[in-house]
GUMARDO-344108 format. One record per residue (C-alpha): residue in one letter; x, y, z. Coordinates in steps of 0.001 Angstrom, whole numbers, padded with zeros to 6 digits, always signed. Layout:
// residues N
AXYZ...
This chain:
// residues 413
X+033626-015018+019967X+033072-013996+023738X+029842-015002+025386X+027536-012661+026194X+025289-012945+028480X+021347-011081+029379X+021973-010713+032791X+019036-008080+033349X+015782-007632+031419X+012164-005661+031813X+009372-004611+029981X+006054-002498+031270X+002416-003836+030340X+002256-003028+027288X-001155-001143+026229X-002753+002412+025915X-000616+004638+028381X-002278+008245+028049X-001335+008902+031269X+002307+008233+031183X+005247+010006+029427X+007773+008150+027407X+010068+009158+030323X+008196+007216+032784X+007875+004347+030855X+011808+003773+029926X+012295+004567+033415X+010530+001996+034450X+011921-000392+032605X+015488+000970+032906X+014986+000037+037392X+013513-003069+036442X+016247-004519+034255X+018823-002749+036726X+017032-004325+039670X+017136-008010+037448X+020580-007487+037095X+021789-006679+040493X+023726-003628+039694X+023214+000175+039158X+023232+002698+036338X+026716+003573+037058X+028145+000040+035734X+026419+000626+032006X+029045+001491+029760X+026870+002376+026770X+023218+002463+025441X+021053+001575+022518X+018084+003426+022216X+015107+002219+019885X+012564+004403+019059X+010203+004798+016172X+007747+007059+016832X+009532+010077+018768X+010233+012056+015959X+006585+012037+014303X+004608+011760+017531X+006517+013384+020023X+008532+015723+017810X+011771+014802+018923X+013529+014345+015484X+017032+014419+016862X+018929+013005+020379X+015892+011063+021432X+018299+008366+023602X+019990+011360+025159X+017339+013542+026169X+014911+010165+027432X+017496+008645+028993X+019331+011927+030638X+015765+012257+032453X+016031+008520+033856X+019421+008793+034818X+022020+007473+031919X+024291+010484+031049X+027985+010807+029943X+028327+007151+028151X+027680+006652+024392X+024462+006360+023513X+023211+005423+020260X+020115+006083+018788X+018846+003263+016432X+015583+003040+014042X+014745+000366+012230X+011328+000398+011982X+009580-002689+013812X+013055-004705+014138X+014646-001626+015717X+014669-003163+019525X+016615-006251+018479X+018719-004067+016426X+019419-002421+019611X+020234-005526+021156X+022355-007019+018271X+024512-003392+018379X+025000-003695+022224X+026195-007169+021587X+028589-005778+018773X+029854-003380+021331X+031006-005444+024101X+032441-008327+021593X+034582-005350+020442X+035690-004197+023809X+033870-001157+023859X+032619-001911+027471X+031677-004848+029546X+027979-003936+030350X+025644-002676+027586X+021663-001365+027809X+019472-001896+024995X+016350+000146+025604X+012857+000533+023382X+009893+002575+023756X+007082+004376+022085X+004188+006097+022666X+002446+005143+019872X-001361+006205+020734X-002408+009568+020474X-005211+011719+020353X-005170+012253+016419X-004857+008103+014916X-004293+010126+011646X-000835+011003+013004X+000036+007403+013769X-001671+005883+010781X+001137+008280+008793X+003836+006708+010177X+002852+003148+009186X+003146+004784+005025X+006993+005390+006117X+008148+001751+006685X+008875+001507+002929X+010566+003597+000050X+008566+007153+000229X+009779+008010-003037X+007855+004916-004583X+004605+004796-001960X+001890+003610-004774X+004191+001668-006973X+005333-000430-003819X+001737-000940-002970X+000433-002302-006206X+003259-004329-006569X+002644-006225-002899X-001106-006225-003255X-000803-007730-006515X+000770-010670-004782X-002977-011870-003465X-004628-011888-006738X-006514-015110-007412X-008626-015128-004803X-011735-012808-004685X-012469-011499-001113X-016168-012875+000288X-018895-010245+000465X-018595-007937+003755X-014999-009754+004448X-013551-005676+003884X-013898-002678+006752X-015114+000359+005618X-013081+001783+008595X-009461+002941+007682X-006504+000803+009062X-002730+000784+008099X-002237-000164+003832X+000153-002528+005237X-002604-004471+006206X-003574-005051+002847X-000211-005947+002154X-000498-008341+004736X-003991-009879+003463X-002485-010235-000028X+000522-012573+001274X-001841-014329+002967X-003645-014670-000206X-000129-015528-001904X+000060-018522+000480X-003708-019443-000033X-003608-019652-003429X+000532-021578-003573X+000216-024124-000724X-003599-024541+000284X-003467-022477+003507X-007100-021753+005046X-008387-018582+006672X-009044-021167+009323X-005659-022324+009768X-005076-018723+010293X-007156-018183+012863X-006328-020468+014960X-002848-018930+015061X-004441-016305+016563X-006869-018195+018822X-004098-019469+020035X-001608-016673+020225X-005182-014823+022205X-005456-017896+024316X-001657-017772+025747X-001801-014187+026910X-004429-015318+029132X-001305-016121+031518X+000771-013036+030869X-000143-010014+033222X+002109-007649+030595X-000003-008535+027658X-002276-005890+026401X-005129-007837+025775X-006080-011152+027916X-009156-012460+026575X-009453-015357+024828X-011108-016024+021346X-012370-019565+019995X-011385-020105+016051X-015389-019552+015432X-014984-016273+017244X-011585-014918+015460X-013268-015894+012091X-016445-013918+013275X-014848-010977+014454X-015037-007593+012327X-013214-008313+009266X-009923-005726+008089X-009576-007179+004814X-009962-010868+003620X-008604-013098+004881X-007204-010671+008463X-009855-009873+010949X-009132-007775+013588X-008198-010442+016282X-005620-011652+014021X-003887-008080+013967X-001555-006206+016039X-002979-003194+017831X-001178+000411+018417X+000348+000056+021712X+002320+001843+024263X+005293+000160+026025X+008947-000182+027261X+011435-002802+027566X+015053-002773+028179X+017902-005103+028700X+021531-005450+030326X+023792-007228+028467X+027336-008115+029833X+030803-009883+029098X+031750-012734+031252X+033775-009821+032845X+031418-007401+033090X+028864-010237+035068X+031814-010556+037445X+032174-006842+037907X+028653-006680+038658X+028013-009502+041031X+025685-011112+038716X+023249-014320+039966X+024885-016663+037164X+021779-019052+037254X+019643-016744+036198X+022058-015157+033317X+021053-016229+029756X+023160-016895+027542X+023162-015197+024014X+024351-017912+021413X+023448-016051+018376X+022407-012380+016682X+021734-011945+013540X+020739-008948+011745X+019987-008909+007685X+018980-006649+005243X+016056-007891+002534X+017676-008886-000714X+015956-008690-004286X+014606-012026-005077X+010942-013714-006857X+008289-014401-004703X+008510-018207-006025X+011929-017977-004338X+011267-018535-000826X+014655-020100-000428X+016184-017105-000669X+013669-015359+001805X+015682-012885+004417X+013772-014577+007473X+014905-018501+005786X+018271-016913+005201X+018655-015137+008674X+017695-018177+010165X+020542-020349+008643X+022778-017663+009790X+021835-018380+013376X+021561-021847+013576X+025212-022258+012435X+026614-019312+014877X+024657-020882+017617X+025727-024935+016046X+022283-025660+016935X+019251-026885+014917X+015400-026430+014431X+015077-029115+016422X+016614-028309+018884X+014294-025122+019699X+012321-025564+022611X+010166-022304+022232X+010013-019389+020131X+008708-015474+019583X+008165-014465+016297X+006636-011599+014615X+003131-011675+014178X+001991-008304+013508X-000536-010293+011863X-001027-013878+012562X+000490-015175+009076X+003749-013678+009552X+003898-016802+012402X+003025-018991+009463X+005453-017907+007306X+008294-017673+009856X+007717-020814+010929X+008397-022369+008151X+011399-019910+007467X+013249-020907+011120X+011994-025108+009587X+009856-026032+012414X+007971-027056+009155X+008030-027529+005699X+006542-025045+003173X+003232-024922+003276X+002700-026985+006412X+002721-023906+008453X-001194-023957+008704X-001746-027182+009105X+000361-027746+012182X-001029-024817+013513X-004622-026351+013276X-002757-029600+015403X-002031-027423+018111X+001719-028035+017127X+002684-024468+018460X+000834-023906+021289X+002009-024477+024606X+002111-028395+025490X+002784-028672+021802X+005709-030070+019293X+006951-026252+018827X+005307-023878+021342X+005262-020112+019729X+004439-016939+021044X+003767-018093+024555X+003575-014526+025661X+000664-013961+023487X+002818-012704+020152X+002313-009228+018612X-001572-009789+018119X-002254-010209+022083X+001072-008805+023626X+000651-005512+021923X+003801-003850+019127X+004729-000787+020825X+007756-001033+017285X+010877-000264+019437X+010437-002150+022558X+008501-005074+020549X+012012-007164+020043X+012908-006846+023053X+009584-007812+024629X+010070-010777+022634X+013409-011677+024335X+012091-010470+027733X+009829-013424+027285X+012107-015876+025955X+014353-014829+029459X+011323-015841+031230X+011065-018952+030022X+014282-020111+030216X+014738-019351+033984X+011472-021397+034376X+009345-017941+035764X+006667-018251+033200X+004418-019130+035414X+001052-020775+033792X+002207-020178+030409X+005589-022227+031156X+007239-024292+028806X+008669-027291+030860X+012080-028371+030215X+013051-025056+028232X+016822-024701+027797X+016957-022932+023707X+015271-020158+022404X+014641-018927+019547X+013421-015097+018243X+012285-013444+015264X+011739-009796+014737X+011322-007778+011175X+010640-004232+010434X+009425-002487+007111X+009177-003421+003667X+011620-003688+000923X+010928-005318-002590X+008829-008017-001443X+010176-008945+001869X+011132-007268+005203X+013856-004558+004665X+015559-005797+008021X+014909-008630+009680X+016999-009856+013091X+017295-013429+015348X+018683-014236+018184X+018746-017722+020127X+019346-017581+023594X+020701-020920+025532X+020241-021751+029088X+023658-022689+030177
């Protein structure tokens, strides 16, 4: 296969933008990853739009890529318009890739971006209850829920405030991995101390305070074992990227040093499987897939962003890319394994939890930081040495698993 190449790539702070349209926001980002790039709108030969929330926020249920981006500037090329609930930016990405290995064009832009809060939460709580079969809402819930029982919540561990059911779906595989390999609410929050810790250094990050494990454990509790430092917040945010052919960075007068390579993209759908079957989990699966397009290793990851819309999805996916074994996920977050300085650093930018999940742009916020890293521009957050990168990105819920799940590994040449 060709290479391709991330030869642009930008993302806004992400955060609460009442001020700002979701025009002004791609638009943003669309000059920035031009800028990055070197070249102008005119050398794009198509363009990926991801966007979750347009239809049932904004009310634009149809065309949102061509009406956004016609008002920033990208008219008369293809543009696609892509949901796939919180893995629809990489989706984006892995399409645009698709593209130019088929010869569609030699420059692609993958672009995400949601306005996600708005006056009535209501609205946006709503959305959350469509990132699984409609058609089976309650049945789906039970089901997932179930997955926790064992353990009986503490007293006052529950809010009496309401929050997204999928973070009681969350809480119960938490539970699920309690109960199977000994993980500790601890263990889990010092994913997310340290996750709260890292976006200290990120001036895009939504939130940049830091929390001691004592203080994420102490925080107002969601529902046992999740507080609410260990979640994802509703955030606002863009971030694009321009993707080229070896061709395409000649066309464009592209800096080659600072042109990242993509050596794998992988995109899955969740199959039916057991919960005691975490072989054959899409995330474990998705992550073979890479490693052998990329003929690299685990090992040979020296940083990675993975999808944390609470902090035990880094648990799990840790151990589904094997930076550990089963049930060691915890643990070696407790040893400081994944935080920056450590064996495995993860989520440098401050993951989902402290970066903010504005859905559409989230995956490729992810790789904007991975980019970062591996030209060495991460500043205080900077993982020496960095020359492989790994992400992780899944959206919605299917049987017992993410219905789509995507990775890419980028390589410093």
């Amino acid at each position: 296969m060709s290479n391709i190449y991330i030869a642009g790539i930008s993302m806004t702070v992400f955060g609460r933008h009442f001020e700002r349209s979701l025009d002004d926001l791609a638009g943003e980002v669309l000059r920035g990853a031009l800028k990055d790039a070197g070249c102008g709108a005119n050398a794009i030969g198509a363009a990926y739009y991801s966007g979750v929330t347009n239809g049932m926020l904004q009310g634009q249920l149809s065309i949102p890529g061509q009406v956004v981006l016609s008002k920033i500037g990208i008219e008369g090329i293809p543009v696609f318009n892509l949901e796939n609930a919180c893995a629809s930016g990489s989706t984006a990405v892995h399409l645009a890739i698709q593209h130019l290995r088929a010869g569609g064009s030699d420059v692609a832009l993958a672009l995400g971006v949601e306005k996600m809060n708005v006056e009535d939460k209501s609205r946006t709580f709503a959305l959350f209850e469509t990132g699984w079969d409609v058609s089976r809402i309650e049945e789906n819930f039970a089901a997932l829920t179930k997955l926790g029982d064992g353990i009986v919540p503490p007293p006052g561990s529950e809010s009496d405030r309401p929050y997204s059911r999928f973070m009681a779906v969350y809480a119960a595989l938490c539970r699920y991995h309690m109960k199977t390999y000994g993980t500790t609410q601890r263990q889990i929050a010092a994913v997310s101390a340290k996750n709260h810790g890292h976006s200290v250094h990120n001036p895009l990050s939504q939130f940049r305070k830091t929390f001691t494990i004592d203080e994420v454990l102490a925080a107002p509790p969601i529902t046992y074992p999740i507080t609410l430092p260990m979640c994802a917040p509703v955030t606002d945010g863009a971030a694009a990227a321009i993707l080229c052919t070896e061709e395409g960075l000649r066309r464009i007068g592209a800096d080659r040093s600072r042109c990242i390579r993509v050596a794998a993209s992988v995109l899955r759908s969740s199959t039916p499987r057991r919960i005691d079957e975490p072989e054959k989990n899409i995330g474990r699966l998705a992550a073979l897939q890479a490693y052998e397009q990329a003929g690299l290793s685990p090992e040979d990851m020296d940083v990675a962003e993975l999808h944390d819309a609470s902090a035990m999805g880094e648990i799990i996916q840790a151990e589904n890319l094997g930076f550990v074994q089963l049930g060691e996920g915890g643990p070696a977050a407790e040893r400081g394994e994944f935080t920056i300085g450590g064996r495995i650093p993860i989520n440098t930018s401050g993951g989902l939890e402290s970066k903010g999940h504005p859905l559409g742009a989230t995956g490729i916020g992810q790789l904007y930081e991975l980019v970062t890293q591996l030209r060495g521009e991460a500043g205080a957050r900077q993982v020496q040495g960095a020359r492989h990168a790994i992400q992780e990105n899944g959206g919605g819920f299917q049987s017992i698993e993410e219905a789509a799940l995507a990775i890419h590994i980028l390589s410093k040449d």
